[in-house]
C-alpha positions as CSV (number, residue, x, y, z in Angstrom):
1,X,-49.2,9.1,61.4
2,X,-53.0,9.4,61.3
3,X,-54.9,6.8,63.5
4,X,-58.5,5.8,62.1
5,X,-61.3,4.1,64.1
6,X,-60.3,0.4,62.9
7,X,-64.2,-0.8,63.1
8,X,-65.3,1.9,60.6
9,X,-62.4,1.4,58.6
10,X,-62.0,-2.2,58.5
11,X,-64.9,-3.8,59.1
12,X,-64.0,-5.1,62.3
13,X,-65.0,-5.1,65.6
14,X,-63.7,-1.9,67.4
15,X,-61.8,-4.4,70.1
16,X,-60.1,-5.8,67.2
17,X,-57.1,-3.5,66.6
18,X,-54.0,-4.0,65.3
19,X,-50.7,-2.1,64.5
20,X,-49.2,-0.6,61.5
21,X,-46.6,-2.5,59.8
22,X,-44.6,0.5,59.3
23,X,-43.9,0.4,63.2
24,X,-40.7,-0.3,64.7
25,X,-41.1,-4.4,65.5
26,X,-42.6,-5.6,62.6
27,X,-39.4,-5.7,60.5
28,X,-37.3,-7.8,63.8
29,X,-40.2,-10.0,63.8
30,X,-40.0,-11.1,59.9
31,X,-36.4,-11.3,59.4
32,X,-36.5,-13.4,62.8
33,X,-39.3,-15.5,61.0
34,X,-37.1,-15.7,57.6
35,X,-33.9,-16.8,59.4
36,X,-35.9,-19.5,61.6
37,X,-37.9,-21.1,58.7
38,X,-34.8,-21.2,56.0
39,X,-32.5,-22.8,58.7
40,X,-35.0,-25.5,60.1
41,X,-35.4,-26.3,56.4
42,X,-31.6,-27.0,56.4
43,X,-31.5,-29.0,59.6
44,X,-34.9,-30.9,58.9
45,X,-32.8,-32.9,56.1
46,X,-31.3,-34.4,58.9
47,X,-33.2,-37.6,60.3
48,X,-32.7,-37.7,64.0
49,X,-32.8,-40.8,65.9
50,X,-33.1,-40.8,69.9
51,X,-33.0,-44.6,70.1
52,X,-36.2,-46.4,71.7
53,X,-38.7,-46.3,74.2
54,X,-38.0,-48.7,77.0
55,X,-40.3,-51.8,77.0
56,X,-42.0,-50.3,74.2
57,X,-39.8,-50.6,71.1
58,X,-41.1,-47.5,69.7
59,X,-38.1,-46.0,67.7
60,X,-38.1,-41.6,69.0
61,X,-37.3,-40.2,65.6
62,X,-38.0,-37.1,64.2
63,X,-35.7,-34.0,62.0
64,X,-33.1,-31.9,62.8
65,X,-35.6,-28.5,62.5
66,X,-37.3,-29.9,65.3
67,X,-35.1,-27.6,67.6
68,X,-35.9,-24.7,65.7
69,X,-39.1,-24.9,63.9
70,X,-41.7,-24.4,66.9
71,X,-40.1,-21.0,66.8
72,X,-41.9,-20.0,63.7
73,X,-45.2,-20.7,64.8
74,X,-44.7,-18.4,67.9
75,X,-43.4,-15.6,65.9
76,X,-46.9,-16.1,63.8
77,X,-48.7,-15.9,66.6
78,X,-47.1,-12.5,67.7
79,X,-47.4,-10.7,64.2
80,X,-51.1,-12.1,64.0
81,X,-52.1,-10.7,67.4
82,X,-50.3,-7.5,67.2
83,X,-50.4,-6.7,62.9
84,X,-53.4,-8.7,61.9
85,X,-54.0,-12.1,59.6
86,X,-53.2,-10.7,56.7
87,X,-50.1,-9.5,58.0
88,X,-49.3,-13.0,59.0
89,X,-49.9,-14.1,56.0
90,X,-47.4,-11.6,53.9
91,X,-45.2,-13.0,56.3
92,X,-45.3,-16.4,55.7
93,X,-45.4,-15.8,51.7
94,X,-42.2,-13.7,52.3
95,X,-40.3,-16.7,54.5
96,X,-40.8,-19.6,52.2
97,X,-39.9,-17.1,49.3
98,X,-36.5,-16.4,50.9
99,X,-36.4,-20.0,51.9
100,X,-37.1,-21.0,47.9
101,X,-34.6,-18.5,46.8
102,X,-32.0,-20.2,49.5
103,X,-33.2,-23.6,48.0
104,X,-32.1,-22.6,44.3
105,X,-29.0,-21.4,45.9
106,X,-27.8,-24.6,47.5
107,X,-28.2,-26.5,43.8
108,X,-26.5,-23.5,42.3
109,X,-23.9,-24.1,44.5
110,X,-23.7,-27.7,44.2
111,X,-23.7,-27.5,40.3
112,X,-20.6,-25.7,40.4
113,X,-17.8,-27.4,39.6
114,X,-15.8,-28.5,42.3
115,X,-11.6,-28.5,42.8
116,X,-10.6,-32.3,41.0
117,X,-8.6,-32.9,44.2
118,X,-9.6,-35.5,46.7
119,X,-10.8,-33.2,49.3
120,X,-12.5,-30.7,46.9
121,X,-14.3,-33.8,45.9
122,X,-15.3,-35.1,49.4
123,X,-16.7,-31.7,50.1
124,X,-18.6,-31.9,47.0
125,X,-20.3,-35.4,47.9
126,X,-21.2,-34.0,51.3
127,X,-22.7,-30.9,50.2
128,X,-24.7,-33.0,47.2
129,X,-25.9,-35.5,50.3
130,X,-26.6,-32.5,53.1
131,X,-28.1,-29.9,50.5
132,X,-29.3,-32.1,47.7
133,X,-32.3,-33.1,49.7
134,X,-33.4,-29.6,51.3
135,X,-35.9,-28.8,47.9
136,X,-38.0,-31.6,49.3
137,X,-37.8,-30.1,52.8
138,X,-39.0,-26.9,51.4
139,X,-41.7,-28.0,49.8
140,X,-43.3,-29.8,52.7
141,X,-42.9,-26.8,54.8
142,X,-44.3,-24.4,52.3
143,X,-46.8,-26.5,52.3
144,X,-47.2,-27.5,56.1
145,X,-47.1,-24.0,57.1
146,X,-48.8,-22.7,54.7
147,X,-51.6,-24.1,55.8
148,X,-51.0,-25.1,59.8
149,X,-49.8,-21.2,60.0
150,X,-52.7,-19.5,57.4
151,X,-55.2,-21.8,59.8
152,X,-53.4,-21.1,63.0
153,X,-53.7,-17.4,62.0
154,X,-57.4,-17.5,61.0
155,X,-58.6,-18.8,64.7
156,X,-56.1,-16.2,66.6
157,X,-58.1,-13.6,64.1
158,X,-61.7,-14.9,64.5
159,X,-61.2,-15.0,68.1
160,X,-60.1,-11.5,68.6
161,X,-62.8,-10.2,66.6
162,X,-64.9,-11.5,69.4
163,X,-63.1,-10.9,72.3
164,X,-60.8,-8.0,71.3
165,X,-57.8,-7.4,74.1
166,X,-59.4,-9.6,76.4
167,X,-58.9,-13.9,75.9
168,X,-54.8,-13.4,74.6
169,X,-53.9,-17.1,76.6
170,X,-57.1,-18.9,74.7
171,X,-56.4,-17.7,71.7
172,X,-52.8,-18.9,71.4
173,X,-53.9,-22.0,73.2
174,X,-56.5,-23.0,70.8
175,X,-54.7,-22.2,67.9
176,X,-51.8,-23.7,68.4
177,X,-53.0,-26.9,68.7
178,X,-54.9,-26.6,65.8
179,X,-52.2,-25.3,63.1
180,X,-49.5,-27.9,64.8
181,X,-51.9,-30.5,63.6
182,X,-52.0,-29.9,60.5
183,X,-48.6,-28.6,59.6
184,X,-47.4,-31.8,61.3
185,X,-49.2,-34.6,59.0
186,X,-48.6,-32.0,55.6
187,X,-44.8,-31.5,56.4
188,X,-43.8,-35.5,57.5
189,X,-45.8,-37.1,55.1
190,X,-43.9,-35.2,52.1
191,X,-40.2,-34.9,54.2
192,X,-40.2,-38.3,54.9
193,X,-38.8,-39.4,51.9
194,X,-36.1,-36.6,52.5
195,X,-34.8,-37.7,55.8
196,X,-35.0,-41.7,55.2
197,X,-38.2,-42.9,56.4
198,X,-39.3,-45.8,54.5
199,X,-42.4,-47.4,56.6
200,X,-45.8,-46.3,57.6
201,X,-44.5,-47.8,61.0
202,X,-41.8,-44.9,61.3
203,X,-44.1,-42.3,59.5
204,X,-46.8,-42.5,62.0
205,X,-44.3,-42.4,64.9
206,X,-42.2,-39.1,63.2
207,X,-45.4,-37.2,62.7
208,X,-47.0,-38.0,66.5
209,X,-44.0,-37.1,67.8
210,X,-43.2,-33.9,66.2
211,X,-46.4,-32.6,67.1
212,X,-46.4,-33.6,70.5
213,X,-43.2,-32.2,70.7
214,X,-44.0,-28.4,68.8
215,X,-47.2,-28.4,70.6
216,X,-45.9,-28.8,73.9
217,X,-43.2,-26.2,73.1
218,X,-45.2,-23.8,71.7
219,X,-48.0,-24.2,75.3
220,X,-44.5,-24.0,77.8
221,X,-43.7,-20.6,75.9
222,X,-46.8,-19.2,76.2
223,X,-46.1,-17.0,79.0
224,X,-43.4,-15.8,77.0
225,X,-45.1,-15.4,73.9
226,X,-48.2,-13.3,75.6
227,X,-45.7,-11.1,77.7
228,X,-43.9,-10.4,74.3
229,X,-47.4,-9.5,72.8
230,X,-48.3,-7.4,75.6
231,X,-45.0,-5.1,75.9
232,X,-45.2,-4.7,71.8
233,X,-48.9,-3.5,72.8
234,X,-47.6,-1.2,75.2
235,X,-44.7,-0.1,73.0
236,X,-45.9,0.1,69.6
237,X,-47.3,3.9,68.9
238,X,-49.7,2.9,66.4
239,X,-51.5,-0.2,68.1
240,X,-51.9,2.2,71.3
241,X,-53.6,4.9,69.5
242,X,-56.0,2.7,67.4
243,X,-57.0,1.3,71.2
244,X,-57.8,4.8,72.0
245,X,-59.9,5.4,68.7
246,X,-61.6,2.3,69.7
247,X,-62.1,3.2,72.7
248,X,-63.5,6.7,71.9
249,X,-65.6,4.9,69.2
């Protein structure tokens, strides 16, 4: 494969290089992406209650994605560090179009008819009240992560452009933060409805709470995340010969 000088070719900084997509990771890293953001969608039609704060009254409630979901955002930060934004962001198009596609599948499969016995028809009801309500899921998070991921991808970008190697533990710092936030008040305020939230009272305490929680998740895995980015570096071919054009540069 022929390496270029990526600040003549792209218009970038020379420290800001990235990898081919034609390398060996990049296709673990979307089908992991794909499988995380269609099964949170699944599990976020689940409202989840953890009771109350003691002496507060504050109900804890938030979705059944929340387990899964933070997951996403650190595999965006990966591919946008080592592939590029616009990497990330073919990513993203290509998760919440398999998620769509598995959204279509769940009413296909609940228009089918169902055996007329009685337990053909109890699995019918539970599949029309645990899969009825995942289109609404899907659209808040192809909307929340559309834009908390395309924004959470832009400053991880921007930053590298001025930096280059150097700053990894900023940059994932700063932008997750930022993309939470706005993923976070997109994807409750439209979900909501979806998992059984009827008050502004138990909106505003859902969407605090899930992005305290994916925020803090995503900071205690940052030393995971940047020593994930850093052996791709070292292992991917193609990013470690574009650091050597840059460096030649």
């Amino acid at each position: 494969m022929t390496t270029t000088d990526a600040s003549t070719t792209t218009g970038r900084p020379a420290g800001a290089v990235y990898a081919d997509r034609g390398s060996s990771h990049f296709d673990i890293l979307l089908a992991a992406m794909v499988a995380v953001v269609i099964l949170s969608g699944i599990g976020a039609a689940k409202g989840v209650s953890f009771g109350t704060v003691p002496g507060t009254g504050l109900e804890i409630i938030t979705d059944g994605g929340f387990i899964l979901f933070p997951l996403a955002y650190v595999l965006g930060d990966i591919v946008t560090e080592l592939y590029g934004p616009r990497t990330a962001r073919r990513a993203i198009i290509v998760s919440f179009a398999a998620s769509i596609l598995a959204s279509l599948s769940y009413w296909a499969i609940i228009a089918l008819p169902p055996f007329p016995d009685d337990y053909g028809l109890a699995k019918q009801e539970a599949l029309e009240l645990a899969l009825g309500p995942v289109w609404i899921v899907v659209l808040a998070g192809l909307a929340g992560f559309a834009c908390g991921q395309s924004l959470n991808s832009f400053v991880v970008g921007r930053m590298k452009q001025r930096l280059g190697e150097r700053g990894l533990i900023g940059r994932l710092f700063t932008s997750s933060g930022l993309g939470e936030l706005v993923d976070t008040i997109i994807f409750c305020t439209i979900a909501s409805a979806a998992i059984g939230i009827t008050t502004l009272e138990q909106w505003a305490q859902y969407t605090v709470l899930g992005f305290l929680y994916k925020v803090l998740v995503q900071y205690a895995m940052i030393p995971v995340t940047s020593a994930v980015i850093r052996w791709l570096k070292r292992t991917d071919p193609t990013y470690q010969a574009r650091l050597r054009d840059a460096a030649a540069a």
